[in-house]
N, C-alpha and C positions, 0 to 999 in steps of 0.2 A: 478842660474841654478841648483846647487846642492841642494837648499834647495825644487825648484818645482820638482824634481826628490826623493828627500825623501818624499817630502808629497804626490806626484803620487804613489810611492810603498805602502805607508800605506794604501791609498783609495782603490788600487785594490785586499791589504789583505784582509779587511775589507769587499768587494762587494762577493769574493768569499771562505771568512770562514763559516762555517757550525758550529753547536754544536752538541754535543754528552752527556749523560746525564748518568754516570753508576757509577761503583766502581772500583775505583784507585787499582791496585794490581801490582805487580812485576810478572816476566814471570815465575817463578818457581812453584808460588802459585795460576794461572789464572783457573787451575780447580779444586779448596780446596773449601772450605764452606767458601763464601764470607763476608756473612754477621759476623764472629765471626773472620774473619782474624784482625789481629791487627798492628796498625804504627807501631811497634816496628818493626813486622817482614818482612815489608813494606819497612823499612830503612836500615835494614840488610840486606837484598837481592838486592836493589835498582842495586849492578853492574849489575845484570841478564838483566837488564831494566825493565821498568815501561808501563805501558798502562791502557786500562780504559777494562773494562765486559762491555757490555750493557744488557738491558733486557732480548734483546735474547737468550743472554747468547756467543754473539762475540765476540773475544777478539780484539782487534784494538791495536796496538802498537806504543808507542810514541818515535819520534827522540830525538835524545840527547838533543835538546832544551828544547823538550818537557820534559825529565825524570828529569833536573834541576828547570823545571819549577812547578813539578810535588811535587816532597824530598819537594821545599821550600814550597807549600803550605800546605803539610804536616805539615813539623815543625813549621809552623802556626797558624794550627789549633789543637782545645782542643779537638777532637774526638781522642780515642782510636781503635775503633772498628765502622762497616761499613762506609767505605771509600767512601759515594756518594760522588761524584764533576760533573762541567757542565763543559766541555773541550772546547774551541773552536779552530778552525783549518781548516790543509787542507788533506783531504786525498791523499798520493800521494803513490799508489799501494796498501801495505799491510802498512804503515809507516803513523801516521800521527802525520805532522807536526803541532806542537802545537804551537797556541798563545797566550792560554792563558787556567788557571786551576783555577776553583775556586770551594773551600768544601763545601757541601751542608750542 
């Protein structure tokens, strides 16, 4: 029973995650010149919390899962400087909860 009840929560994750496609920044630096922002200062800042720009230039903020999930894809990846990633998740108000971050 528990195991058809974890795999029913994964499936309805999954049905209604959405992606998001932008640059990873922390909340201090969401209106700085993104493109030259750097991981260093990415991971320095990270307690402010973590979220993604979109093109539009929106800023979307990611839950705690998300900003853990967010640092390790960072310290990851060999980019220094512009932080694209493809986020996926669920928006829930201003907060979106993240399931997943991967660096472009």
């Amino acid at each position: 029973m528990k195991k058809m009840f974890a795999i029913a929560t994964l499936m309805s994750t999954a049905i209604f995650a959405e992606s998001w496609t932008g640059t990873i920044v922390d909340t201090n630096c969401k209106t700085k010149d993104l493109a030259g922002h750097t991981k260093q200062c990415v991971m320095g800042c990270a307690k402010s919390g973590l979220g993604i720009v979109l093109s539009d230039g929106k800023f979307v903020k990611f839950d705690e899962e998300g900003n853990t999930k967010a640092l390790a894809a960072l310290k990851a990846s060999t980019k220094d400087k512009d932080l694209k990633a493809k986020v996926t998740g669920k928006l829930d108000g201003e907060v979106l909860k993240v399931a997943s971050v991967e660096m472009m």
